[in-house]
C-alpha positions in Angstrom: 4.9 70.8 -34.4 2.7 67.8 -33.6 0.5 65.9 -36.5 -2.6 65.3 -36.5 -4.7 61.8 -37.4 -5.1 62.9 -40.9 -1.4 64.6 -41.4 0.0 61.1 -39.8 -2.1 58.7 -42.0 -2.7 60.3 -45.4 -2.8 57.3 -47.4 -5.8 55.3 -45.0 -7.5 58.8 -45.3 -7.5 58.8 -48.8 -8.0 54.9 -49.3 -11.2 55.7 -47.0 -12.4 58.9 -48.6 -11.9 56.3 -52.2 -14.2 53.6 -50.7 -16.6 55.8 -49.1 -17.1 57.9 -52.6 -17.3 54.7 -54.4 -20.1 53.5 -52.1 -22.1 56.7 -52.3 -21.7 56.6 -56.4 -23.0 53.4 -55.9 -26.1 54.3 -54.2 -26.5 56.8 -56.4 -26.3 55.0 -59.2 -29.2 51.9 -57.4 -31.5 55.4 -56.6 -31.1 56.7 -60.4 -32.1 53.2 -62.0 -35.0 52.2 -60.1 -36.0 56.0 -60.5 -35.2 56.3 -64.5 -36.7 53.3 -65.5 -39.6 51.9 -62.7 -40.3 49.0 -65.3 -37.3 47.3 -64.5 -37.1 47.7 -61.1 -36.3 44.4 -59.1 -36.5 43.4 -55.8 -35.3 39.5 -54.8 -37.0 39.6 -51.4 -35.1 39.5 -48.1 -35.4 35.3 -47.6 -34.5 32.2 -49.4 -36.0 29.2 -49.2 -34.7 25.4 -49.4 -35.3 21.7 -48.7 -33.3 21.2 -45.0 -30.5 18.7 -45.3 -29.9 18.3 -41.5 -26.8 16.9 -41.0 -23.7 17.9 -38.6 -21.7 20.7 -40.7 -19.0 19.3 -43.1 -15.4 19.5 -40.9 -16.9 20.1 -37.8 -15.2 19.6 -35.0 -16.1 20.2 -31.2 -16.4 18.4 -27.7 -20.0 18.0 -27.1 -21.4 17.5 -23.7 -25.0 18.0 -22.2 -26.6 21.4 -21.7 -27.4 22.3 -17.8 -31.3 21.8 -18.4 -31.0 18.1 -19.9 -28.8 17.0 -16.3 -32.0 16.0 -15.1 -32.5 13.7 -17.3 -29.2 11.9 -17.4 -28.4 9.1 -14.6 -26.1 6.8 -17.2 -23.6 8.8 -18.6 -20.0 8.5 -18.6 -17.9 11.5 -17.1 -16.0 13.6 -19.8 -16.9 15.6 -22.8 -16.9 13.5 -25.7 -15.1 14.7 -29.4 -17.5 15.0 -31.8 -15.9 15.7 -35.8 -17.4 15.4 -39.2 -15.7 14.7 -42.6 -15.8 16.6 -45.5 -19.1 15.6 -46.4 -20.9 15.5 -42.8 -20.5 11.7 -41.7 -19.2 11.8 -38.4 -15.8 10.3 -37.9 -13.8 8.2 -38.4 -15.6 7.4 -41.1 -13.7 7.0 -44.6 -11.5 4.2 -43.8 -10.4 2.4 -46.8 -10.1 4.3 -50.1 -10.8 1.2 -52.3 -13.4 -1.0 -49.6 -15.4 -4.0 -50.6 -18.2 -3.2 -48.7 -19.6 0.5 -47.9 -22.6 0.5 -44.8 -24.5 3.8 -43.8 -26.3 4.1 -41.0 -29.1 6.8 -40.6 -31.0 8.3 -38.0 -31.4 11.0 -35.1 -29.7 10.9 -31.9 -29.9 7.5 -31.2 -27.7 6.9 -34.4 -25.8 10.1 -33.8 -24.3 8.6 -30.4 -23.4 12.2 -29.5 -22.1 11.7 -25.9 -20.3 8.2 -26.4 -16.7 8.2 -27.4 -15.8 8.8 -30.9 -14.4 5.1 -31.4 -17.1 3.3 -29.3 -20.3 4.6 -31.4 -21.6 1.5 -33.2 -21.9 2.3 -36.1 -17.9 3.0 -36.5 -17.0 -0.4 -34.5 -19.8 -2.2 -36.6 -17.8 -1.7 -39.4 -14.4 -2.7 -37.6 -16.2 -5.9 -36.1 -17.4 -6.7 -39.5 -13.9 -6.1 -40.9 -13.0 -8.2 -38.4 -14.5 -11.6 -39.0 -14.7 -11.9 -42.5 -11.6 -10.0 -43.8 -13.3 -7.1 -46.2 -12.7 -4.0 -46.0 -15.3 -1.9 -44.9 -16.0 1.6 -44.5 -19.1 2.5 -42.3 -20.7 5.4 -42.3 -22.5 7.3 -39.1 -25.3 9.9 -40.8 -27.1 10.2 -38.0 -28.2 14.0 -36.7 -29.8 14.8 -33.5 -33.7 16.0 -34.2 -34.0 13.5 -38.2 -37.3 11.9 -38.4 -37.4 9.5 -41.2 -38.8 12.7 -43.5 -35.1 13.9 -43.1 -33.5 10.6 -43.8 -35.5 10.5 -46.7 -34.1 13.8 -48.0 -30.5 12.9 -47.4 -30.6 9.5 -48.7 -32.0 10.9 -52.1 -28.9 13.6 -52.0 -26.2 12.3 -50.5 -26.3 8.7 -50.1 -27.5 7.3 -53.4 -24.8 9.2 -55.3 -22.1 7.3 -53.0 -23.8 3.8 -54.2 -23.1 2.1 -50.9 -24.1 -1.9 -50.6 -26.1 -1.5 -47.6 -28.1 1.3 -45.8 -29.3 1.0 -42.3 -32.4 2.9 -41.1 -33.3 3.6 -37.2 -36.1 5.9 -36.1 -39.3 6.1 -33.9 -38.8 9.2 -31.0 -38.6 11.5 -33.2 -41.4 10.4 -35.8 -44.0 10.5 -32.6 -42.7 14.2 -31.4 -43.3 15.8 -34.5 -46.7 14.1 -35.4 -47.9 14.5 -32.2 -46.8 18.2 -32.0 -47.4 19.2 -36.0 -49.4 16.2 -37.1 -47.2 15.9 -40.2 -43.7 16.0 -41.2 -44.5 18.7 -43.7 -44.6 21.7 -41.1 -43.5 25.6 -40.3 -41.3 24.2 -37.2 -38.3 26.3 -36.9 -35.8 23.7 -36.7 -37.4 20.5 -38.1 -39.3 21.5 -40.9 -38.4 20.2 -45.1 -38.1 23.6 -46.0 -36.0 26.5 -43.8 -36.5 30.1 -44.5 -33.8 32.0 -43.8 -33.3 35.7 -43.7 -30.9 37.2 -46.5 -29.5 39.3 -43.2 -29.3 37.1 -40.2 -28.1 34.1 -42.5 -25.0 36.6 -43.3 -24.4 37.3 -39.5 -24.7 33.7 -38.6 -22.0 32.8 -41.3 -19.8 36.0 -40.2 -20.4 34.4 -36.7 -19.3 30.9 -37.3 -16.2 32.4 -39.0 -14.6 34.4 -36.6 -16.0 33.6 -33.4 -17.4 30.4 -33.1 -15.6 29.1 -29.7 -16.8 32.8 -27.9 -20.2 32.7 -29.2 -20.6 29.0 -28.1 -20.0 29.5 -25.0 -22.0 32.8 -24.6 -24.8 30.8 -25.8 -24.1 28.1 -23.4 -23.7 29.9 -20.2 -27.1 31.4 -21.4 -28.8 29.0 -22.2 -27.6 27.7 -18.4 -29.1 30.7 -16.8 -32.1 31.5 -18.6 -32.7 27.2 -18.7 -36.0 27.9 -18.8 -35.6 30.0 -22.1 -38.6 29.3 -24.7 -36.0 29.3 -27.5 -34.5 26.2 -26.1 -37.7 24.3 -26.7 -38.5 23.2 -30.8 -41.8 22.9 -29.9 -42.4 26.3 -28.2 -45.1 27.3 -30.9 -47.2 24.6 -29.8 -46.5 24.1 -26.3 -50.1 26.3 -25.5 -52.6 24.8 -28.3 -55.0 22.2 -27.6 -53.8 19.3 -29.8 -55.3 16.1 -30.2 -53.0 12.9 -30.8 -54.3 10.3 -33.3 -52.6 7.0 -33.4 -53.9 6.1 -36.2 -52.8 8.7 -38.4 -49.2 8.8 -36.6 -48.8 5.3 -37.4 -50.1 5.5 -41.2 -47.3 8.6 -42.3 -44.7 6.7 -40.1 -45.5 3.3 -42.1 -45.5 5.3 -45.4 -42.0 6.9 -44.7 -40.7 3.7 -43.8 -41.8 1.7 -47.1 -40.5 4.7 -49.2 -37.1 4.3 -47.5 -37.3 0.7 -48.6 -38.5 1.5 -52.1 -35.9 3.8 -52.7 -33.0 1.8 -52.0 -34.4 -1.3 -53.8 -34.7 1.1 -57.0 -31.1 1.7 -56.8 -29.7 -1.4 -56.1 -29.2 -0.5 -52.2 -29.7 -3.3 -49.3 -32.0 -1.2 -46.8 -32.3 -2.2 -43.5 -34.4 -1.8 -40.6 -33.6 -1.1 -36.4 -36.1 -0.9 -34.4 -35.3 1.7 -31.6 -33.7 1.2 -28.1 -35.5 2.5 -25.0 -36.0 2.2 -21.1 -39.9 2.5 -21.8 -40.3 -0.2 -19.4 -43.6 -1.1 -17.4 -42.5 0.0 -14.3 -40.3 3.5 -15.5 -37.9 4.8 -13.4 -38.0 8.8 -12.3 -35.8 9.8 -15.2 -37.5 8.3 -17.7 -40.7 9.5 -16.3 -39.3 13.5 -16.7 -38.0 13.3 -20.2 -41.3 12.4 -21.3 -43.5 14.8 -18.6 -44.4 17.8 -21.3 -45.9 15.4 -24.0 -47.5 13.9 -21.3 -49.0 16.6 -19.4 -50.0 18.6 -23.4 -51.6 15.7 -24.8 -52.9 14.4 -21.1 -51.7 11.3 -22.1 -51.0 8.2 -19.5 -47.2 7.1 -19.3 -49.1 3.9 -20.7 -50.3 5.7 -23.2 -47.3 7.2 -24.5 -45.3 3.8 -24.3 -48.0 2.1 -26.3 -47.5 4.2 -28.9 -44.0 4.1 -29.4 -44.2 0.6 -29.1 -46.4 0.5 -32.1 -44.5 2.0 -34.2 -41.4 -0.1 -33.1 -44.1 -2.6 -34.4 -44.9 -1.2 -37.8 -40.8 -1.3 -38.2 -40.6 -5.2 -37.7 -44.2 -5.4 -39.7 -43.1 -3.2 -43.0 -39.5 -5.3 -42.9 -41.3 -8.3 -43.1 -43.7 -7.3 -45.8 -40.6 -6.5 -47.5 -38.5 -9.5 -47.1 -36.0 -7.1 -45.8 -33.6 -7.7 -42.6 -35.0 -6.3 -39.2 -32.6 -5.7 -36.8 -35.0 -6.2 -33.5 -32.8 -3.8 -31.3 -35.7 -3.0 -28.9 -36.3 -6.3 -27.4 -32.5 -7.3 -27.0 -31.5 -3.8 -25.6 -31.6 -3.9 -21.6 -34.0 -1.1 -20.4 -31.8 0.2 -18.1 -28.7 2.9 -17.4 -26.1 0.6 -17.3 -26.6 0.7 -21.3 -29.0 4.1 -21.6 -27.8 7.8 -20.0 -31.5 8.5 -20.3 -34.7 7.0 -22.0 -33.2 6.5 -25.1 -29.6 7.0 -25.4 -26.8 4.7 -25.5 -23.6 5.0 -23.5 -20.6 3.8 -23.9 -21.1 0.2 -22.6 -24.7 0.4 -24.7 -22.9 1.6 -27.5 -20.7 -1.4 -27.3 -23.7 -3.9 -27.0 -25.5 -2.9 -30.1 -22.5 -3.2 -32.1 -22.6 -7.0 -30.8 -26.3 -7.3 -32.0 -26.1 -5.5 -35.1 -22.6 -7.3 -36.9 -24.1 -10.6 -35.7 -27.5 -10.0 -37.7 -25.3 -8.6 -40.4 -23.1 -11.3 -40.9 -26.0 -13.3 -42.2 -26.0 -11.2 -45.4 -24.8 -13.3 -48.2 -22.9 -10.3 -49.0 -20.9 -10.6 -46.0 -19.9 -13.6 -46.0 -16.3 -14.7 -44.8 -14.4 -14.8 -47.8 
């Protein structure tokens, strides 16, 4: 005579019948307590809430390469997807060279530090530290922080809780792009944006699934999200300023400037206080006078929102590549001045402010020979 599920599988029936009586006893037991005694009821809400550290996930590993609605602004990119890994503790590799170095350099920033789409061994602040190594015989380990979306709020944040407690020699600082998008969209980098604010939200629920995600099927769900976010290019969720894409903002200069200056002198303070060299870039660009088309479309939505003049909009950032050089010098601080010695075009750029491979290669050049003139870099 043929068996049935239940005669065939006895013990998974009765190791399910166990769990499912054990939950129920459990619920049971939640419905009695918050009945029995209503004074001692608890509820710990369905978020958290926590200061952001925005950095690249510790031990990630991946090849990166540009989403189907950022083509059109690319004209200088190399072909290829480019590896992208982290260390343990988020600095992009290769990163911990030398167990016992003489000299430890971190470099922070956004993108533009990140160097996201050059290859692993060419972004500069990796062959900074080789170059270094190089031509005065120390060993030195340097150290890429950089995350796609930081303003200096963020590097703020992460060189309180993660770089001080390393006690490198000398941190490097580069940011303007992303300063001016936030202050023009929010007017302050203490905001509710979803992906750039100091503190995140997240849902008790959804955080779970995201984590249960990650774990088992990150490689599937990327590439769902990819060939989504290809189709649907258009997609509101795709844009971190969505919220205020339709209100009627007004940009002041003045103001942008003043909370960019302040950000940048606390950066300074706070590496002085603990015995840290800090160090100023200002930012690379193709803002040119006479812009190219791509240049002119990765800047057309601030533009159009704030009816602001291209001339406009390069003033600005110009100003606060200014306010870098001003607050160095008011510090007595090193300025590395990578604005004027950057060429403004794609043989260095993929777009209006991102370094390729060759550009990649032609900051590293700038920035070792400004830092050789450290005293504590001197050939030994």
């Amino acid at each position: 005579m043929r068996q049935n599920y239940i005669e065939r599988n006895p013990k998974k029936i009765l190791i399910a019948s166990i769990l499912i009586l054990l939950l129920l006893v459990i619920m049971i037991a939640e419905y009695s307590l918050k009945t029995a005694y209503p004074e001692k009821v608890v509820n710990y809400g369905s978020q958290e809430r926590y200061i952001r550290l925005r950095e690249r996930n510790p031990e990630f590993h991946a090849y990166v390469y540009p989403a189907r609605n950022e083509m059109q602004y690319i004209d200088g990119l190399d072909s290829g997807n480019k590896l992208l890994r982290t260390d343990r503790n988020g600095f992009i590799m290769p990163s911990n060279i030398h167990k016992d170095p003489d000299i430890n350099i971190v470099f922070l920033g956004g993108s533009t530090t990140e160097g996201e789409f050059v290859d692993e061994n060419n972004r500069f602040p990796y062959v900074v530290g080789r170059t270094i190594e190089e031509k005065t015989g120390l060993k030195v380990n340097s150290f890429n922080s950089g995350m796609y979306g930081n303003n200096t709020l963020h590097t703020i944040n992460i060189l309180l809780n993660k770089i001080v407690p390393m006690k490198p020699d000398i941190a490097i600082m580069m940011h303007n792009i992303n300063d001016l998008s936030i202050l023009m969209h929010e007017q302050t980098h203490w905001n509710s944006n979803s992906t750039r604010s100091p503190i995140a939200t997240i849902n008790y629920y959804s955080g779970a699934l995201r984590k249960i995600k990650n774990a088992t099927i990150p490689n599937l769900s990327r590439e769902l999200k990819f060939h989504i976010n290809s189709i649907f290019s258009s997609n509101l969720s795709l844009d971190e300023f969505h919220n205020t894409r339709d209100i009627k903002l007004i940009v002041s200069p003045d103001k942008i400037i003043e909370q960019f200056e302040r950000n940048l002198r606390l950066f300074v303070s706070i590496c002085k206080i603990y015995n840290i060299t800090p160090i100023l870039m200002t930012q690379f660009n193709r803002f040119s006078e006479e812009p190219d088309q791509v240049v002119l479309d990765s800047i057309r939505h601030p533009l159009e929102k704030f009816g602001m003049t291209y001339e406009e909009y390069r003033a600005l950032y110009n100003t606060l590549n200014a306010s870098i050089i001003n607050i160095a010098s008011n510090n007595k601080i090193l300025v590395i001045d990578l604005e004027s010695k950057t060429p403004k075009t794609n043989k260095y750029m993929y777009d209006s402010i991102h370094l390729n491979n060759v550009g990649s290669l032609y900051v590293t050049k700038v920035i070792s020979d400004e830092l050789l003139k450290l005293n504590i870099l001197r050939i030994r």
